[in-house]
C-alpha atoms as a printed R data frame, in Angstrom:
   type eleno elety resid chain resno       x       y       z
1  ATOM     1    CA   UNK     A     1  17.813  10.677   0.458
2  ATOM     2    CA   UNK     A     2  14.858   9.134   2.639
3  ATOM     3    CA   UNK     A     3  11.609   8.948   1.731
4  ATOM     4    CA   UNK     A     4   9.816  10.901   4.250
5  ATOM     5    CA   UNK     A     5   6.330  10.480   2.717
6  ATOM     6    CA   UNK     A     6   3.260   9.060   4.880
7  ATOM     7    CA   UNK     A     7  -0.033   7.292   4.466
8  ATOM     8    CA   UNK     A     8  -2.816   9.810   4.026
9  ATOM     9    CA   UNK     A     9  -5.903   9.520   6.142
10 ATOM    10    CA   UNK     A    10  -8.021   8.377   2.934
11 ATOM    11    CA   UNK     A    11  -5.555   5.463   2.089
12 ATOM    12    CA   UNK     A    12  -5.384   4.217   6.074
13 ATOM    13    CA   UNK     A    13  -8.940   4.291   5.668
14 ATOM    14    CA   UNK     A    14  -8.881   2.213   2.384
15 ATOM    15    CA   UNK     A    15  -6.403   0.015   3.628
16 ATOM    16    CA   UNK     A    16  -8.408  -0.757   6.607
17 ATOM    17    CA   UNK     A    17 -11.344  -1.693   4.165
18 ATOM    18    CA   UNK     A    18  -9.276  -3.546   2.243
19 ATOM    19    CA   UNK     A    19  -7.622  -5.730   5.432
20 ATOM    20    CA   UNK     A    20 -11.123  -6.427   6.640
21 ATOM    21    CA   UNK     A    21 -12.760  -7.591   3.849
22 ATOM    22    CA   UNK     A    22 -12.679 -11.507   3.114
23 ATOM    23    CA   UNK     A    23 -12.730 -11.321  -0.624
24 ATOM    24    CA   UNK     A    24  -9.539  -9.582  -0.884
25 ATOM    25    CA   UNK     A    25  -6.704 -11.135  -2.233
26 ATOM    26    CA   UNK     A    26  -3.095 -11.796  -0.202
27 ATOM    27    CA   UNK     A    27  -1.319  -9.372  -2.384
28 ATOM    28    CA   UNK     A    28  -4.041  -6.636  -2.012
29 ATOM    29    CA   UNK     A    29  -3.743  -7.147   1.720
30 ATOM    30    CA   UNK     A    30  -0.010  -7.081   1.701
31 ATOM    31    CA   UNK     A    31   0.067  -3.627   0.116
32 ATOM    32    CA   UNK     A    32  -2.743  -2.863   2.545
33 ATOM    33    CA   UNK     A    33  -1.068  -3.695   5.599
34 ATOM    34    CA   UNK     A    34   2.212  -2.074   4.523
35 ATOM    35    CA   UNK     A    35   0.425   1.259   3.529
36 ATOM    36    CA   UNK     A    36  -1.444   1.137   7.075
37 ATOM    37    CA   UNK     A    37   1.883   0.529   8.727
38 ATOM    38    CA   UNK     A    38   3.629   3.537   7.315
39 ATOM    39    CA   UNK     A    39   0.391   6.177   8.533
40 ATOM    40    CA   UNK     A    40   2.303   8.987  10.950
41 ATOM    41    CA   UNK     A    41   5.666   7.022  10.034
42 ATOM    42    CA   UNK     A    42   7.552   9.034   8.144
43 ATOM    43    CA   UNK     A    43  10.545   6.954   8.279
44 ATOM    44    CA   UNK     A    44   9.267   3.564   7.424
45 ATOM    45    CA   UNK     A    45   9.405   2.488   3.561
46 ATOM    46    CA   UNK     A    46   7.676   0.086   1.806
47 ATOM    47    CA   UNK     A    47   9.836  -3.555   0.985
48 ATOM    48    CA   UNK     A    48  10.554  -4.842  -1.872
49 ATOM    49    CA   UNK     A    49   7.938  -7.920  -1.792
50 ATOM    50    CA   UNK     A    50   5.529  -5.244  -0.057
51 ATOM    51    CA   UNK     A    51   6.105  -2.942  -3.542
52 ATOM    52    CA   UNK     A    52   5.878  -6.104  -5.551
53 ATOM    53    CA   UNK     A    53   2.778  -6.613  -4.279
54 ATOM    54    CA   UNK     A    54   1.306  -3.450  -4.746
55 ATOM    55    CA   UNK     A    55   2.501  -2.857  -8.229
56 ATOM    56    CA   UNK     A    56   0.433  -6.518  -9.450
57 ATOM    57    CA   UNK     A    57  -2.204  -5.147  -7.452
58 ATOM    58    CA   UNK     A    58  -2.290  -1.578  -9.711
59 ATOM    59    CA   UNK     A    59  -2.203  -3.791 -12.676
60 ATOM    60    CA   UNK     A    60  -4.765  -6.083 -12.245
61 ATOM    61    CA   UNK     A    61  -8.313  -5.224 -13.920
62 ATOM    62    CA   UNK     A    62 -10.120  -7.333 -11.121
63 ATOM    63    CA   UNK     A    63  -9.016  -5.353  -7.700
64 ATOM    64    CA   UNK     A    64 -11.146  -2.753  -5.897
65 ATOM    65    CA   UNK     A    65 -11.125   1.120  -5.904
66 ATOM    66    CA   UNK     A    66  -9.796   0.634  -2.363
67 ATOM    67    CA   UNK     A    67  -7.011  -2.113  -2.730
68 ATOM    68    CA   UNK     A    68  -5.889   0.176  -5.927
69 ATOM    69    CA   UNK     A    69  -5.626   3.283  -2.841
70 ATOM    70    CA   UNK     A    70  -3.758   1.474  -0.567
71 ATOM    71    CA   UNK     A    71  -1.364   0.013  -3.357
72 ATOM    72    CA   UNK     A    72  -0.683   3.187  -4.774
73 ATOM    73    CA   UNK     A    73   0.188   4.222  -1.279
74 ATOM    74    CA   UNK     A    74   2.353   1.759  -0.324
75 ATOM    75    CA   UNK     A    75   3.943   2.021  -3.847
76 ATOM    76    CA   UNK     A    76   4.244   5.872  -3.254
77 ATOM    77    CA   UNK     A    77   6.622   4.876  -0.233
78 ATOM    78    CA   UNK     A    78   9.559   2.981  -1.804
79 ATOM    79    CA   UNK     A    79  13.192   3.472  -1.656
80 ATOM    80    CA   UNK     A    80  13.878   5.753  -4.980
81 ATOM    81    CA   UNK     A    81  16.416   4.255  -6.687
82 ATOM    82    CA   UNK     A    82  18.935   6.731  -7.598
Protein backbone atom coordinates (compact mmCIF):
# COMPACT_ATOMS: atom_id res chain seq x y z
CA UNK A 1 0.00 0.00 0.00
CA UNK A 2 1.05 3.78 -0.68
CA UNK A 3 1.98 6.03 1.66
CA UNK A 4 -0.48 8.73 1.40
CA UNK A 5 0.93 10.86 4.26
CA UNK A 6 1.88 14.72 3.69
CA UNK A 7 4.11 17.41 5.09
CA UNK A 8 2.31 19.30 7.83
CA UNK A 9 2.25 23.05 7.73
CA UNK A 10 4.73 23.20 10.88
CA UNK A 11 7.39 20.92 9.14
CA UNK A 12 7.10 23.03 5.54
CA UNK A 13 7.66 25.78 7.76
CA UNK A 14 10.74 24.14 9.46
CA UNK A 15 12.00 22.92 6.39
CA UNK A 16 11.92 26.27 4.88
CA UNK A 17 14.05 27.50 7.95
CA UNK A 18 16.17 24.89 7.64
CA UNK A 19 16.83 25.40 3.52
CA UNK A 20 17.52 29.04 4.19
CA UNK A 21 19.81 29.02 6.75
CA UNK A 22 23.68 28.88 5.82
CA UNK A 23 24.85 26.90 8.77
CA UNK A 24 22.90 23.94 7.93
CA UNK A 25 24.44 20.97 6.89
CA UNK A 26 23.84 19.09 3.19
CA UNK A 27 22.13 16.22 4.82
CA UNK A 28 19.84 18.47 6.99
CA UNK A 29 18.94 20.27 3.79
CA UNK A 30 18.38 17.12 1.86
CA UNK A 31 15.74 15.91 4.31
CA UNK A 32 14.55 19.51 4.22
CA UNK A 33 14.01 19.82 0.69
CA UNK A 34 12.45 16.35 0.39
CA UNK A 35 9.96 17.03 3.33
CA UNK A 36 9.06 20.52 1.56
CA UNK A 37 8.59 18.67 -1.69
CA UNK A 38 6.08 16.19 -0.41
CA UNK A 39 3.64 19.34 1.35
CA UNK A 40 -0.08 18.79 -0.47
CA UNK A 41 1.61 15.65 -2.27
CA UNK A 42 0.17 12.88 -1.07
CA UNK A 43 1.64 10.62 -3.53
CA UNK A 44 5.25 11.52 -3.46
CA UNK A 45 7.60 9.41 -0.98
CA UNK A 46 10.68 10.12 0.38
CA UNK A 47 14.05 8.18 -1.48
CA UNK A 48 16.16 6.15 -0.15
CA UNK A 49 19.33 8.65 0.03
CA UNK A 50 16.56 11.37 0.96
CA UNK A 51 15.60 8.82 4.18
CA UNK A 52 19.27 8.20 4.66
CA UNK A 53 19.70 11.53 5.13
CA UNK A 54 17.14 12.24 7.44
CA UNK A 55 17.67 9.32 9.69
CA UNK A 56 21.77 10.71 10.36
CA UNK A 57 20.15 13.88 10.73
CA UNK A 58 17.66 12.43 13.83
CA UNK A 59 20.75 10.95 15.22
CA UNK A 60 23.07 13.53 15.40
CA UNK A 61 23.35 15.53 18.87
CA UNK A 62 24.54 18.73 16.90
CA UNK A 63 21.35 19.48 14.43
CA UNK A 64 18.59 22.01 15.14
CA UNK A 65 15.01 21.66 16.58
CA UNK A 66 14.01 22.49 12.99
CA UNK A 67 16.31 20.19 10.78
CA UNK A 68 15.18 17.34 13.48
CA UNK A 69 11.17 18.51 12.14
CA UNK A 70 11.79 18.32 8.74
CA UNK A 71 13.81 14.94 9.07
CA UNK A 72 11.28 13.34 10.97
CA UNK A 73 8.96 14.40 8.23
CA UNK A 74 10.61 13.30 5.44
CA UNK A 75 11.41 10.05 7.39
CA UNK A 76 7.60 9.79 8.21
CA UNK A 77 7.12 9.51 4.28
CA UNK A 78 9.04 6.36 3.23
CA UNK A 79 8.04 3.35 1.38
CA UNK A 80 7.02 0.79 4.40
CA UNK A 81 8.67 -2.13 3.81
CA UNK A 82 6.37 -4.94 4.10
Amino acid sequence: MANTKTTGSKAASAASKTLQSNSTGANSKTAAGSALSQTNAPKKQTSAPAASAASKVLSDGRTSAQSKTAAGSALSQTKSKK
